[in-house]
Structure formats: structure tokens, C-alpha cells
PDB file of N, CA, C and O in Angstrom:
ATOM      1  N   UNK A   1     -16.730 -27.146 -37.226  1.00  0.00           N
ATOM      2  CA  UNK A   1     -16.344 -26.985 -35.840  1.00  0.00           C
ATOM      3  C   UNK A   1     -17.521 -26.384 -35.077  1.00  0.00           C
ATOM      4  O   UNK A   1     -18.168 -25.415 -35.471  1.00  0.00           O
ATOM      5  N   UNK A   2     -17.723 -27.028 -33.995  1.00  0.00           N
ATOM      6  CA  UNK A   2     -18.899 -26.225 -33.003  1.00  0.00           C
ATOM      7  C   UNK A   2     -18.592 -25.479 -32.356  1.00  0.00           C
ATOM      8  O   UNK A   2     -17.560 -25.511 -31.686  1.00  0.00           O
ATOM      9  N   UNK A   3     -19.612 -24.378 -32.384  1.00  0.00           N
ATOM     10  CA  UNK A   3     -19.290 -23.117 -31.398  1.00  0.00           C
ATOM     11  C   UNK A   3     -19.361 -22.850 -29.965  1.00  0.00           C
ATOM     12  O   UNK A   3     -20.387 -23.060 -29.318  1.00  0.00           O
ATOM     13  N   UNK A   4     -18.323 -22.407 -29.482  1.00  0.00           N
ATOM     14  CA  UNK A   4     -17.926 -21.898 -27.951  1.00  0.00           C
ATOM     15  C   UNK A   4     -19.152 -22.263 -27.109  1.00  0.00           C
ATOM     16  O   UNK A   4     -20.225 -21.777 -27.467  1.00  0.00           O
ATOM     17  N   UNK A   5     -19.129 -22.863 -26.298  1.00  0.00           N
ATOM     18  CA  UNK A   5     -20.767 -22.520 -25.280  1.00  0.00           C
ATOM     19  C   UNK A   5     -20.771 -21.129 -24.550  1.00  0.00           C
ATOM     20  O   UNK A   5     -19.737 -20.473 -24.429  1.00  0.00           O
ATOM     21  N   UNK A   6     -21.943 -20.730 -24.087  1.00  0.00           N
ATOM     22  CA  UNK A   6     -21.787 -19.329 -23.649  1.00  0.00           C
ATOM     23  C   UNK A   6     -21.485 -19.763 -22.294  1.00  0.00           C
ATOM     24  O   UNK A   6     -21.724 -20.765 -21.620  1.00  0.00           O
ATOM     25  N   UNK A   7     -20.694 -18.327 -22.083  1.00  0.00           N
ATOM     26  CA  UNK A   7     -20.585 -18.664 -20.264  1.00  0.00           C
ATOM     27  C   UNK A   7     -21.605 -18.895 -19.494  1.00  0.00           C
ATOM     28  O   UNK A   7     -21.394 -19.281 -18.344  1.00  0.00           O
ATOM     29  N   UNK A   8     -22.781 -18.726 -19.915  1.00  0.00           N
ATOM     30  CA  UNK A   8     -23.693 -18.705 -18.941  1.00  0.00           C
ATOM     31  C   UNK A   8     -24.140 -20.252 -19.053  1.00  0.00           C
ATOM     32  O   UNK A   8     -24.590 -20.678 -17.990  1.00  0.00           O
ATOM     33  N   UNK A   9     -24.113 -21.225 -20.158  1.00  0.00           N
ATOM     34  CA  UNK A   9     -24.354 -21.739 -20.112  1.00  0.00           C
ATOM     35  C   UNK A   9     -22.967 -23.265 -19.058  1.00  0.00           C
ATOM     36  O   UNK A   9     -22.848 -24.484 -19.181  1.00  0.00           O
ATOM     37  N   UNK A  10     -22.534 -22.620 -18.509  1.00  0.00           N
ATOM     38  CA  UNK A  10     -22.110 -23.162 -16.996  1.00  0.00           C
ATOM     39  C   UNK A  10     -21.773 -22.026 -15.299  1.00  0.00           C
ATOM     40  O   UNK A  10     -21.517 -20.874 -14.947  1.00  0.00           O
ATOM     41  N   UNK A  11     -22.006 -23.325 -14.799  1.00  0.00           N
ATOM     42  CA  UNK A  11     -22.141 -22.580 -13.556  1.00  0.00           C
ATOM     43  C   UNK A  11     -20.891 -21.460 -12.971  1.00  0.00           C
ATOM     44  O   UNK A  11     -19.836 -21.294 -13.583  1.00  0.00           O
ATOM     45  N   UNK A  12     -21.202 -20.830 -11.829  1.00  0.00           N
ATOM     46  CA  UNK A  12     -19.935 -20.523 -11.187  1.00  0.00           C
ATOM     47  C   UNK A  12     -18.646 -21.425 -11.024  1.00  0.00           C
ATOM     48  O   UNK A  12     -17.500 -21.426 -11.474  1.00  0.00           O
ATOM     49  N   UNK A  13     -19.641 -22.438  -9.879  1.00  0.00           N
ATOM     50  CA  UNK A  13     -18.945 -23.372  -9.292  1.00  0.00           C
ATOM     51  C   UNK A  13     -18.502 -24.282 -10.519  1.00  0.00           C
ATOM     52  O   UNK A  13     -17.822 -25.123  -9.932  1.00  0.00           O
ATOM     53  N   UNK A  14     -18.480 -24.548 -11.559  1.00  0.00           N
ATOM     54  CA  UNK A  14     -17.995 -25.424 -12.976  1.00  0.00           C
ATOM     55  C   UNK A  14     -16.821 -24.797 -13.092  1.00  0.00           C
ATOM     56  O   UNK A  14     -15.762 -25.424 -13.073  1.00  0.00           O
ATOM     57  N   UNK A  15     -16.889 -23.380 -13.235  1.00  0.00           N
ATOM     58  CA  UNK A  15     -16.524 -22.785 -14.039  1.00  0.00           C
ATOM     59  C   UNK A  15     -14.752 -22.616 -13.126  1.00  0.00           C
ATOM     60  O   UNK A  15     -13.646 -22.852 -13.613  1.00  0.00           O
ATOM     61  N   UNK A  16     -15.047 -22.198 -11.903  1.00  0.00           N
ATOM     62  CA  UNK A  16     -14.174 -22.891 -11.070  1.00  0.00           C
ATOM     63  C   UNK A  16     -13.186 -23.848 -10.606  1.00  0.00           C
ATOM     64  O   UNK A  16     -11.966 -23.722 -10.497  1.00  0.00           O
ATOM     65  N   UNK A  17     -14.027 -24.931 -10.326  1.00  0.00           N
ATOM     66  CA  UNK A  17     -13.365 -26.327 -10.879  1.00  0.00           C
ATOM     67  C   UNK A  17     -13.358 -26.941 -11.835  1.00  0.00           C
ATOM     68  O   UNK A  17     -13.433 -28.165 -11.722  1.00  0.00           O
ATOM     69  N   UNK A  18     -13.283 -26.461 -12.887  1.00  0.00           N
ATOM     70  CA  UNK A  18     -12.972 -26.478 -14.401  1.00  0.00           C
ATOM     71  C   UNK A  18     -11.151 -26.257 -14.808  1.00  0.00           C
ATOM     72  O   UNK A  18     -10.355 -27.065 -15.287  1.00  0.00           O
ATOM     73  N   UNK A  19     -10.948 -24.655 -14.327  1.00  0.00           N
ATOM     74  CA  UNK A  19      -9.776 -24.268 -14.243  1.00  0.00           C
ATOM     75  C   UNK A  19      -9.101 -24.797 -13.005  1.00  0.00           C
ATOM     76  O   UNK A  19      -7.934 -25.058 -13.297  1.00  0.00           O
ATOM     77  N   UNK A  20      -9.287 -24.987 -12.096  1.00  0.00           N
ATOM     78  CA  UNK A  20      -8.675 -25.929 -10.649  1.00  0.00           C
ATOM     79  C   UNK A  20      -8.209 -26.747 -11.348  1.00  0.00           C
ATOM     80  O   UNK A  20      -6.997 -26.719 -11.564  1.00  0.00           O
ATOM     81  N   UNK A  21      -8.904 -27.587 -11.834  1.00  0.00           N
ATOM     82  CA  UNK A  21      -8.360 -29.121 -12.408  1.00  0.00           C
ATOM     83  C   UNK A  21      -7.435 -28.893 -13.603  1.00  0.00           C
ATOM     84  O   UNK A  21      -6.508 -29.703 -13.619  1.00  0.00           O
ATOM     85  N   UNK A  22      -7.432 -28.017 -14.603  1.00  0.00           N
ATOM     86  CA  UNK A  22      -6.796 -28.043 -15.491  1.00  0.00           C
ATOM     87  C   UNK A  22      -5.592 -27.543 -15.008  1.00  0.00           C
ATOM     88  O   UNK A  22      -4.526 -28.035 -15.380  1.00  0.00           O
ATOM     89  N   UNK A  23      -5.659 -26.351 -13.991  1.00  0.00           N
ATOM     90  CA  UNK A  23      -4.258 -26.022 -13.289  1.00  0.00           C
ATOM     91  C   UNK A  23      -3.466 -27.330 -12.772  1.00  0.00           C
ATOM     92  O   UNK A  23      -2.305 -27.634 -13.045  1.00  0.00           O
ATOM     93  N   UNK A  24      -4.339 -27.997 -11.995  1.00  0.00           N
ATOM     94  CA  UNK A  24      -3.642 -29.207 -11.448  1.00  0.00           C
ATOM     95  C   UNK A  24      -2.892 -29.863 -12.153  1.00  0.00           C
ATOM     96  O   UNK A  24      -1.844 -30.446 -11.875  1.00  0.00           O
ATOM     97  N   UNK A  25      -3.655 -29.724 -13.443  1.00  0.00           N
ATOM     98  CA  UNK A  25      -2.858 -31.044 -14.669  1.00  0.00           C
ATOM     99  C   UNK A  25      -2.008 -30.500 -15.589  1.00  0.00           C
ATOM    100  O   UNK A  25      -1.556 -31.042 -16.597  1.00  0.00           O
ATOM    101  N   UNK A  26      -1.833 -29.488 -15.214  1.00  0.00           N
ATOM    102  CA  UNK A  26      -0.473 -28.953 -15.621  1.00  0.00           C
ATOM    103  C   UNK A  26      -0.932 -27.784 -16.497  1.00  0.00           C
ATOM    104  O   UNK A  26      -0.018 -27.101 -16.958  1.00  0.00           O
ATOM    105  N   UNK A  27      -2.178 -27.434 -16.807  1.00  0.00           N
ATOM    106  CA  UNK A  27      -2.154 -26.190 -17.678  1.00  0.00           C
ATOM    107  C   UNK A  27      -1.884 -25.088 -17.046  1.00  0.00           C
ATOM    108  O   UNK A  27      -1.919 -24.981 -15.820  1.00  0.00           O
ATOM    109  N   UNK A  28      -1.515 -23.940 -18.057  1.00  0.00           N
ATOM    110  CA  UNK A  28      -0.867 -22.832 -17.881  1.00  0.00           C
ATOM    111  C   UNK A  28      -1.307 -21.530 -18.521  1.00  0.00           C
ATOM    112  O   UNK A  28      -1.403 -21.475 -19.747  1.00  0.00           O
ATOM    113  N   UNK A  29      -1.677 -20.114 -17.495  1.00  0.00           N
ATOM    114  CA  UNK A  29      -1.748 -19.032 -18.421  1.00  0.00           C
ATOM    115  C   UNK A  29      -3.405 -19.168 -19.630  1.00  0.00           C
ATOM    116  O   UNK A  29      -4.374 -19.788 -19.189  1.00  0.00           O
ATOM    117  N   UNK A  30      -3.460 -18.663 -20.756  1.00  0.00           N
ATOM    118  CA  UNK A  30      -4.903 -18.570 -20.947  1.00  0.00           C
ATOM    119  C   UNK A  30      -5.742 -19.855 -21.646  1.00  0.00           C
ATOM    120  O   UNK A  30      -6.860 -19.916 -22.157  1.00  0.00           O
ATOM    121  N   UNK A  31      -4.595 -20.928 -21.413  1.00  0.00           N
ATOM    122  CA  UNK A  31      -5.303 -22.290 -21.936  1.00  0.00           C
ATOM    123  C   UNK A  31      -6.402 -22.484 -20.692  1.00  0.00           C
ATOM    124  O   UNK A  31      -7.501 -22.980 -20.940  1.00  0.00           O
ATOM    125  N   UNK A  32      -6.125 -22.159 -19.643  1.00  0.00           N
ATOM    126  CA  UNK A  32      -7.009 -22.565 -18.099  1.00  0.00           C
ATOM    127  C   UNK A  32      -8.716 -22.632 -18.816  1.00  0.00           C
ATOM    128  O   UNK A  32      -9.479 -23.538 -19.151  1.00  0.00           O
ATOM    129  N   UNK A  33      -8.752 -21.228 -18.807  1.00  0.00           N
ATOM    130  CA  UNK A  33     -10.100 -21.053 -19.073  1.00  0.00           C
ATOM    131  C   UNK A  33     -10.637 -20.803 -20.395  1.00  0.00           C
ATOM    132  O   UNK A  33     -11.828 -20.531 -20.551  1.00  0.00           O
ATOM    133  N   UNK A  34      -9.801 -20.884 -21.369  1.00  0.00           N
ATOM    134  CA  UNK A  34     -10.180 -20.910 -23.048  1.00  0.00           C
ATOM    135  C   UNK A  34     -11.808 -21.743 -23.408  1.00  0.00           C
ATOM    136  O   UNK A  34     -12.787 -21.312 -24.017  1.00  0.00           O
ATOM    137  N   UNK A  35     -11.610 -22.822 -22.866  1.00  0.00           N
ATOM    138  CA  UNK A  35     -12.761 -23.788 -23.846  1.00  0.00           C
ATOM    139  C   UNK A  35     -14.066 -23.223 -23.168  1.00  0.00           C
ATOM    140  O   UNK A  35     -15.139 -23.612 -23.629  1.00  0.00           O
ATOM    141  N   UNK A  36     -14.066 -22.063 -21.783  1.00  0.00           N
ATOM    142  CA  UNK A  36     -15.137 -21.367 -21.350  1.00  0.00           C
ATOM    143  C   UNK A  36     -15.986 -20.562 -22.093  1.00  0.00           C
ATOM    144  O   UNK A  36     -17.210 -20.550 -22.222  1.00  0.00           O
ATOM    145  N   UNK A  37     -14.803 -19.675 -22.704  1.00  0.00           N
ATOM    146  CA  UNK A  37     -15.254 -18.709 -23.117  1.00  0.00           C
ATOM    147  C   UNK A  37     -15.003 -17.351 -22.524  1.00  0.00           C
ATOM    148  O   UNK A  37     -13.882 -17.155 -22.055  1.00  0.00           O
ATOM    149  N   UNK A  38     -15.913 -16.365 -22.480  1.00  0.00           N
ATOM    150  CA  UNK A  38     -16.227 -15.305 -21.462  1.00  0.00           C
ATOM    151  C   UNK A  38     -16.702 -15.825 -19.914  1.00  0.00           C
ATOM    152  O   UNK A  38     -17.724 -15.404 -19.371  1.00  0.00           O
ATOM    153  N   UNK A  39     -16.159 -16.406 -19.553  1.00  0.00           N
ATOM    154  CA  UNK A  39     -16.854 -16.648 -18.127  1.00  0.00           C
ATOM    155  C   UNK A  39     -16.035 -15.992 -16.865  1.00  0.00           C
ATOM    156  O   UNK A  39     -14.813 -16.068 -16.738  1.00  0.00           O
ATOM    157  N   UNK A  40     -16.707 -15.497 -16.179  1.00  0.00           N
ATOM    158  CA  UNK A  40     -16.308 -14.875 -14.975  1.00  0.00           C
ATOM    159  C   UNK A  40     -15.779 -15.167 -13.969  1.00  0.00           C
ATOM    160  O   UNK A  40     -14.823 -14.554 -13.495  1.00  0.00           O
ATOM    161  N   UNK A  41     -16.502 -16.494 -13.308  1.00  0.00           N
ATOM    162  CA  UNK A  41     -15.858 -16.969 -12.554  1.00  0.00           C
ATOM    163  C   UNK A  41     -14.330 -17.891 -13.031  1.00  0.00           C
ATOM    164  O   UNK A  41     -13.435 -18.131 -12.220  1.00  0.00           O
ATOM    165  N   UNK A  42     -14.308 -18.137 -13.887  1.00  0.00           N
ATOM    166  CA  UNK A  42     -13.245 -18.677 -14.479  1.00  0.00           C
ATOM    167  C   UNK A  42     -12.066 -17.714 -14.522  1.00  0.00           C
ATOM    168  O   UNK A  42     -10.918 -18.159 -14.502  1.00  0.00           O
ATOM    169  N   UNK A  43     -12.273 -16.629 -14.571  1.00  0.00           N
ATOM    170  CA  UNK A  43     -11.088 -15.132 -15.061  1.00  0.00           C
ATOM    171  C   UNK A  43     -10.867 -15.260 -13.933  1.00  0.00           C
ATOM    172  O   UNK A  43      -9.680 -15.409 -13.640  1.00  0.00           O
ATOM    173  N   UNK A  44     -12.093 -15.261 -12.591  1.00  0.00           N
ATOM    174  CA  UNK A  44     -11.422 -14.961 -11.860  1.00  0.00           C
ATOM    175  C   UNK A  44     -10.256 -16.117 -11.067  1.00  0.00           C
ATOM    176  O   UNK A  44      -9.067 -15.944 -10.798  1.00  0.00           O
ATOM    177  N   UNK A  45     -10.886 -16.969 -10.906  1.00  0.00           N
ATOM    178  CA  UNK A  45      -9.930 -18.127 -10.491  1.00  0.00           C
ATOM    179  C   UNK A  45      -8.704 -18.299 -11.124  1.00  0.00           C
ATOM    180  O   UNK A  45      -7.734 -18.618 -10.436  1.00  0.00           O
ATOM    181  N   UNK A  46      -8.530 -18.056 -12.951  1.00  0.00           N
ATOM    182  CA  UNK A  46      -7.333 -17.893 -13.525  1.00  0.00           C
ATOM    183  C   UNK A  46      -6.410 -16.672 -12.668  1.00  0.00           C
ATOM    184  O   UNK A  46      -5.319 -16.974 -12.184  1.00  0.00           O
ATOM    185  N   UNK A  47      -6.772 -15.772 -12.587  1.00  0.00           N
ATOM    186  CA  UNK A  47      -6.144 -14.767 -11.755  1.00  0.00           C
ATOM    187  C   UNK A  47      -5.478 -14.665 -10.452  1.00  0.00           C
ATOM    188  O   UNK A  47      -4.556 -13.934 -10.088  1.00  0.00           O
ATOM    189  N   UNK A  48      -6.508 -16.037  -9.502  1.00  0.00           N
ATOM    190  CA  UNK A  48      -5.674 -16.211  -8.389  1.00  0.00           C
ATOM    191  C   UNK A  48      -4.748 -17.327  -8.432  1.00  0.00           C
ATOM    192  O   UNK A  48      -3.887 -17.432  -7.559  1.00  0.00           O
ATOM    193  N   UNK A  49      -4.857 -18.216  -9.427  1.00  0.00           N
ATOM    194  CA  UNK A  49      -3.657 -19.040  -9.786  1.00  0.00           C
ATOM    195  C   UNK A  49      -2.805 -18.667 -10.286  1.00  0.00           C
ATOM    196  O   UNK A  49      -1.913 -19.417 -10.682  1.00  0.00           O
ATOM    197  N   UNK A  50      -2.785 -17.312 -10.451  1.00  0.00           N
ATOM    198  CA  UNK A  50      -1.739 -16.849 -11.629  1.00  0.00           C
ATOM    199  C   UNK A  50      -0.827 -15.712 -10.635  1.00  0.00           C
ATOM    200  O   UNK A  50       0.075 -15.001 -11.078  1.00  0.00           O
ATOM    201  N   UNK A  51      -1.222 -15.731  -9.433  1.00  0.00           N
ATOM    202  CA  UNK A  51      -0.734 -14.903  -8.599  1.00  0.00           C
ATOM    203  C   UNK A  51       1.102 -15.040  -8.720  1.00  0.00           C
ATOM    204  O   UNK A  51       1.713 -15.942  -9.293  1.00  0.00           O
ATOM    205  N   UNK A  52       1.745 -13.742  -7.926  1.00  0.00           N
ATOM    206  CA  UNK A  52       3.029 -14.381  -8.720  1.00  0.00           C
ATOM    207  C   UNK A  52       3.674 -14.466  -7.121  1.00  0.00           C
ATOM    208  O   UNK A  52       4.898 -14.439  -6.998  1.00  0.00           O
ATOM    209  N   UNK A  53       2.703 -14.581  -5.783  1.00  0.00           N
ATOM    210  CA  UNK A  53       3.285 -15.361  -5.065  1.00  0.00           C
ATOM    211  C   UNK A  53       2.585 -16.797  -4.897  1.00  0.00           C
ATOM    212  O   UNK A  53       1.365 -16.959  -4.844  1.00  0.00           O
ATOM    213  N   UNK A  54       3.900 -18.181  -4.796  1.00  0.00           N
ATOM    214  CA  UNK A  54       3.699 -18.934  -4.482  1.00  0.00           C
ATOM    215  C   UNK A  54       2.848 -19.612  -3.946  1.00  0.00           C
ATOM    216  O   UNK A  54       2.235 -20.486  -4.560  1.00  0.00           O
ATOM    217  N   UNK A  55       2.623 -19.292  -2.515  1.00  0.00           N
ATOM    218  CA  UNK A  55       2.228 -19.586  -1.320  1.00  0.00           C
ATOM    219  C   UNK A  55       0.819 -19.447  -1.565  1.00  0.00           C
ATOM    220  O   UNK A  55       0.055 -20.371  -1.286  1.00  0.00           O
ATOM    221  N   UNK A  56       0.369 -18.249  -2.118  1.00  0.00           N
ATOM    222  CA  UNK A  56      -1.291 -17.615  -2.492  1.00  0.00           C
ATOM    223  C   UNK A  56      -1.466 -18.534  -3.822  1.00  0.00           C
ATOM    224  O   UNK A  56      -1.701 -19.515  -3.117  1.00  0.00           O
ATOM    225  N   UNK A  57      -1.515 -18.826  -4.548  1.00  0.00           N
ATOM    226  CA  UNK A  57      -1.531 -20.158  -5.654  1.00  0.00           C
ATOM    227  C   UNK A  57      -2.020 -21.094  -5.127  1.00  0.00           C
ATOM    228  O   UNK A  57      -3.155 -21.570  -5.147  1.00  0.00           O
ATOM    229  N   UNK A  58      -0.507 -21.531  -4.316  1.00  0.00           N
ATOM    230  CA  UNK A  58      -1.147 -22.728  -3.632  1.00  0.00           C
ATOM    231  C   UNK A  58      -2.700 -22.961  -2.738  1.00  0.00           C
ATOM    232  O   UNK A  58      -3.501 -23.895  -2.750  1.00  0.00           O
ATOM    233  N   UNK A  59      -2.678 -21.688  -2.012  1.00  0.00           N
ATOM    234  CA  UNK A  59      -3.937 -21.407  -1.336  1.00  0.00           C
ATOM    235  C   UNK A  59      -4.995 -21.539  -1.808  1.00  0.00           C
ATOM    236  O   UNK A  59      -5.813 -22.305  -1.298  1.00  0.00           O
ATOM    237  N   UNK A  60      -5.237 -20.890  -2.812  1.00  0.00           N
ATOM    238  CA  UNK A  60      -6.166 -20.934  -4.085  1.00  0.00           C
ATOM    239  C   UNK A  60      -6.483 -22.233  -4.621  1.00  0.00           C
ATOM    240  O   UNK A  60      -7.634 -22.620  -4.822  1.00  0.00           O
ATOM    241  N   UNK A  61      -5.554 -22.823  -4.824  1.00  0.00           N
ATOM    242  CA  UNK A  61      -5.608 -24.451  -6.016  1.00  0.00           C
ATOM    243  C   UNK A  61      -6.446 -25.036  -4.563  1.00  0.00           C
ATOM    244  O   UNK A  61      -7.643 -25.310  -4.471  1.00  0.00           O
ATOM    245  N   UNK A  62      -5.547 -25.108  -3.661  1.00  0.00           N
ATOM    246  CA  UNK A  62      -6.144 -25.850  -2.500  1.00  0.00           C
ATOM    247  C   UNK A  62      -7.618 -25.955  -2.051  1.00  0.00           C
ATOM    248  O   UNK A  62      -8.236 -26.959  -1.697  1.00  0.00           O
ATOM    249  N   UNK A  63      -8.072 -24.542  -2.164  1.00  0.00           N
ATOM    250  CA  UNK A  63      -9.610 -24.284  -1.557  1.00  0.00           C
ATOM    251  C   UNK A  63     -10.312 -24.612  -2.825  1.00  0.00           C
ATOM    252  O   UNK A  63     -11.516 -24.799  -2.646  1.00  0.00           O
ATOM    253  N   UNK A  64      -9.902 -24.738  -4.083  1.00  0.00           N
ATOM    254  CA  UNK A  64     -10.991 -24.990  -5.278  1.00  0.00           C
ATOM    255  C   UNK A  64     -10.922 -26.388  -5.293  1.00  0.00           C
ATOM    256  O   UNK A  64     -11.990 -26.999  -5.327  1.00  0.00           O
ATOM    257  N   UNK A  65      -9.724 -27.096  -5.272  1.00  0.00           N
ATOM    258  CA  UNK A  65      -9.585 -28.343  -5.160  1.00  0.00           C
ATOM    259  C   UNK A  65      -9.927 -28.961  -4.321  1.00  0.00           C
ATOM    260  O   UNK A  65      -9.571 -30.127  -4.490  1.00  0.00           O
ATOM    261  N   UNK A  66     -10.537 -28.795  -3.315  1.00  0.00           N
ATOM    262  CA  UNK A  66     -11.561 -28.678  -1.812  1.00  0.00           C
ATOM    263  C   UNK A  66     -12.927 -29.211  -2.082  1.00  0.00           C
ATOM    264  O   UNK A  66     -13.561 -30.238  -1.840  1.00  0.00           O
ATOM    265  N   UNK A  67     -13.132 -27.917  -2.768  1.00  0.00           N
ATOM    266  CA  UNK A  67     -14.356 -27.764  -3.402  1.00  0.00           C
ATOM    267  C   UNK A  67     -14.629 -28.993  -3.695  1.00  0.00           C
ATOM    268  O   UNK A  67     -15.191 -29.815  -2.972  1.00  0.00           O
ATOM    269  N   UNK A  68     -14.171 -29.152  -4.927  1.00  0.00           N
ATOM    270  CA  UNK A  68     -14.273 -30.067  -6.153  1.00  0.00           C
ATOM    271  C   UNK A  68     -14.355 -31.721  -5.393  1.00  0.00           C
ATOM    272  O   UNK A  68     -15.061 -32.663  -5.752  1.00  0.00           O
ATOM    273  N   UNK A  69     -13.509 -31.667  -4.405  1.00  0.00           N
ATOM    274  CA  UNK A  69     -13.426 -32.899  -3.785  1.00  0.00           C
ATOM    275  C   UNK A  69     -14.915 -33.127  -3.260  1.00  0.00           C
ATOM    276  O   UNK A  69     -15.741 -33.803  -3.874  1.00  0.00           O
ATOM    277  N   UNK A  70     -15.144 -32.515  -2.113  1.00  0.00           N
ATOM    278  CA  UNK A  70     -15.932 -32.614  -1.136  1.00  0.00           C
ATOM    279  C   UNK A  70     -17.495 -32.701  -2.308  1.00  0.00           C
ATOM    280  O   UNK A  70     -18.504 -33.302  -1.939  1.00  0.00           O
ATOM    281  N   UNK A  71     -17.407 -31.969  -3.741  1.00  0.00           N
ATOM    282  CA  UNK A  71     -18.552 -31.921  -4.115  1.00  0.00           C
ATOM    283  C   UNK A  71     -18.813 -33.663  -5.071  1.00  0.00           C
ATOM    284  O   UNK A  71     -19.881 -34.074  -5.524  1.00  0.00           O
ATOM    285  N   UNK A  72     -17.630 -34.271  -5.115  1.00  0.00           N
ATOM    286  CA  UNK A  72     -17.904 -35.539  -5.326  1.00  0.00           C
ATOM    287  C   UNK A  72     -17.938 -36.603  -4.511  1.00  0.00           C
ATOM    288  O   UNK A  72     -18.371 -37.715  -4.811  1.00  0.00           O
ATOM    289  N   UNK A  73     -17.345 -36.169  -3.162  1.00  0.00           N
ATOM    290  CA  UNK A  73     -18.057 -36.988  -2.020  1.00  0.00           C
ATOM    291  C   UNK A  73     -19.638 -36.772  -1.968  1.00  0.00           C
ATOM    292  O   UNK A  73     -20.404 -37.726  -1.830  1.00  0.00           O
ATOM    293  N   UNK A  74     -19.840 -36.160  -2.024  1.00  0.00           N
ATOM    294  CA  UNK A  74     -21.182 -35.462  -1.674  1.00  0.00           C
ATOM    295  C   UNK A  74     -21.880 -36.101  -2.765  1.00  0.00           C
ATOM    296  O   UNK A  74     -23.044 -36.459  -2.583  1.00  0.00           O
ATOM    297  N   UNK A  75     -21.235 -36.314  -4.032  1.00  0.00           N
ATOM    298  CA  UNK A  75     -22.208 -36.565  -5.012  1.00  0.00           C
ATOM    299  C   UNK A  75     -23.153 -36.453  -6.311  1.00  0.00           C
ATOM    300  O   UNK A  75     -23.825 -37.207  -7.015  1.00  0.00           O
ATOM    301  N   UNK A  76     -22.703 -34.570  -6.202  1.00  0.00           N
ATOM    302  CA  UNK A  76     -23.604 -33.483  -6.167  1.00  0.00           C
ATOM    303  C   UNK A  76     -22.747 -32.431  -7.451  1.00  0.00           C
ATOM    304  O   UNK A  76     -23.032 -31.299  -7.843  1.00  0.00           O
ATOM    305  N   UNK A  77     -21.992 -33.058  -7.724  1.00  0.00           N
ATOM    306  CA  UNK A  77     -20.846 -32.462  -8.821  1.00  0.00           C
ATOM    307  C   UNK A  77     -21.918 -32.064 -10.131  1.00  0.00           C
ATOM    308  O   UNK A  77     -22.682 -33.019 -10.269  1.00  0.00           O
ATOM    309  N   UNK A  78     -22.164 -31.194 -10.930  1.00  0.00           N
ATOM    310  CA  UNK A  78     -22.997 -31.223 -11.963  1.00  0.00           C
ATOM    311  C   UNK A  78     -21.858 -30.639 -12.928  1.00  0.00           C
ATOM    312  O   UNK A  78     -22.099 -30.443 -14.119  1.00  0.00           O
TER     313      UNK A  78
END
């Protein structure tokens, strides 16, 4: 089995819409950001999806899922 990549070895912004998308697709709780590792920006985004109001979730998924969009219009997705 191969070992974990380090967090550093992805970006913020990955690390981000990494967990965005997996939220979207139905994951839940600490599967989001597992295959990261230690990564930071990932904890943190798990955290605002994990909010236990609604409304702020949604807010959250929305602006990462934003992101993620606009960065494949653009092109520019790494």
C-alpha cells in the first residue's frame, strides 16, 4: 500500500475543493478529508460543512463550489 501524500504536497485551494466535492457527493464527517492527510485547509473547510446550522453549510458548499466552478471555466484547476 502507498503512503499518505503530505499535506503540503497539495494546495490550499485543492485541498478545499477536494472536500467541496466529496461533500457534494455525498460524503460525510472524517471521510471528507481522510485521503489528505494533515492538511489544513481541508480541516478547515470540513468544519464549515460540518456546521450544525443548515443555512451556513449551505453557504459554505456554495462559495467552494464557486470556486471550483469558475476555476474550470477559467481553466486553471491544478
Amino acid at each position: 500500500m502507498a503512503p499518505k501524500p503530505s499535506a503540503a504536497a497539495f494546495s490550499p485551494e485543492f485541498q478545499r475543493a477536494f472536500v467541496a466535492v466529496r461533500y457534494f457527493l455525498g460524503a460525510r464527517g472524517e471521510e471528507l478529508g481522510a485521503p489528505l492527510g494533515d492538511a489544513t485547509a481541508a480541516a478547515v473547510t470540513e468544519q464549515r460543512l460540518a456546521h450544525p446550522d443548515r443555512e451556513r453549510r449551505a453557504e459554505a458548499l456554495a462559495a467552494e463550489i464557486g470556486r471550483v466552478v469558475r476555476a474550470l471555466e477559467a481553466r486553471v484547476f491544478r
